[in-house]
C-alpha positions as CSV (number, residue, x, y, z in Angstrom):
1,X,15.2,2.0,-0.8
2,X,15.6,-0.3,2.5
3,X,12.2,-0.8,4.0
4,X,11.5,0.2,7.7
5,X,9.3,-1.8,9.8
6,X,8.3,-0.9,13.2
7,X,8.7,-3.9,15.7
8,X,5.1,-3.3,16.8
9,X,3.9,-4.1,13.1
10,X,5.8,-7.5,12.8
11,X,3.7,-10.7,13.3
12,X,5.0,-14.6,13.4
13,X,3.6,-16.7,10.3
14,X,2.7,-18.8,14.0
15,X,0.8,-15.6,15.4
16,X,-1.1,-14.9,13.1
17,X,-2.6,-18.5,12.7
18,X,-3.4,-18.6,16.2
19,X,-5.1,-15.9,16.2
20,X,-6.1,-14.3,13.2
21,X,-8.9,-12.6,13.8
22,X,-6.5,-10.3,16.6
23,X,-4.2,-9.3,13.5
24,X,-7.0,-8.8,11.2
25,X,-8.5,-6.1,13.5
26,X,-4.6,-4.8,14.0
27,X,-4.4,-4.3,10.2
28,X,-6.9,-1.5,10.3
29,X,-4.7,0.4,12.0
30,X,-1.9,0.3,9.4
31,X,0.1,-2.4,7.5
32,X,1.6,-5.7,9.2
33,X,4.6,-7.6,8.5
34,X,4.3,-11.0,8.5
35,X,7.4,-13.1,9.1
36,X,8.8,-16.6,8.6
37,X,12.0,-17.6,9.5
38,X,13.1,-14.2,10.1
39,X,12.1,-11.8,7.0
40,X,9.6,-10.6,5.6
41,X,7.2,-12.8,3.6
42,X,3.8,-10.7,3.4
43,X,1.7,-7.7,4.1
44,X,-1.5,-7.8,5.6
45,X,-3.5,-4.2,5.5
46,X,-6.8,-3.4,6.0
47,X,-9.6,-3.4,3.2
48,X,-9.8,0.8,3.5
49,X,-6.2,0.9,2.6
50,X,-6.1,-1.8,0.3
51,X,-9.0,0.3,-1.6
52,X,-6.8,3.4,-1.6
53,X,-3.7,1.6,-2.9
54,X,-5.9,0.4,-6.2
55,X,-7.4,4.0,-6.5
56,X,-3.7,5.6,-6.9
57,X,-2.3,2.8,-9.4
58,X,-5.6,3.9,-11.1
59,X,-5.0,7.4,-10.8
60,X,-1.1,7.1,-11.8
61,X,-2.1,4.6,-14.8
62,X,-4.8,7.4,-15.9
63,X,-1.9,9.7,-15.9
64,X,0.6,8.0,-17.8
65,X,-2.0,6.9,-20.4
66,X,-3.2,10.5,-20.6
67,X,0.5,12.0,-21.1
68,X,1.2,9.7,-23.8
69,X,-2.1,10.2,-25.8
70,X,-1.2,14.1,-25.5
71,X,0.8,15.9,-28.4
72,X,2.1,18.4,-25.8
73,X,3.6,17.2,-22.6
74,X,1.0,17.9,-19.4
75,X,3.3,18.5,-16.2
76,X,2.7,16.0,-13.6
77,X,2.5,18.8,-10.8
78,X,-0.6,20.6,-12.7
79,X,-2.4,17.2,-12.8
80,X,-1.9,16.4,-9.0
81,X,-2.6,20.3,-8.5
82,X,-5.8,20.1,-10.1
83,X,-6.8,16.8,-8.4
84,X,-5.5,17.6,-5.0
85,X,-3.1,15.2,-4.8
């Protein structure tokens, strides 16, 4: 899967030294690509995002624990179904 990143959401390692505090702020609004030397080195999101990442590995590692432990196999589907996902 090749990664697509919106030329608005790219920031210089240089950038974002000189003025952090600007990217920071720019990182609420979705994820940022910080560059060196041409690719991509790092990604800098905001701490609301950050906390939903950690609650879906959580979720997903729940899941998988939870369909191993089970004698019978639980579909994915009705477990997203029944927590909205």
């Amino acid at each position: 899967m090749a990664l697509r990143i919106e030329s608005d959401r790219i920031v210089k390692v240089s950038e974002l030294h000189n003025d952090t505090s600007k990217w920071v702020e720019a990182a609420q609004e979705g994820p940022l690509f910080i560059m060196r030397y041409g690719s991509p080195k790092a990604v800098l999101i905001g701490a609301d995002a950050f906390e939903e990442l950690l609650d879906r590995i959580q979720l997903k590692s729940e899941l998988q624990r939870r369909e191993s432990a089970s004698k019978g196999k639980i579909a994915l589907e009705e477990i997203q179904k029944q927590y909205g996902l």
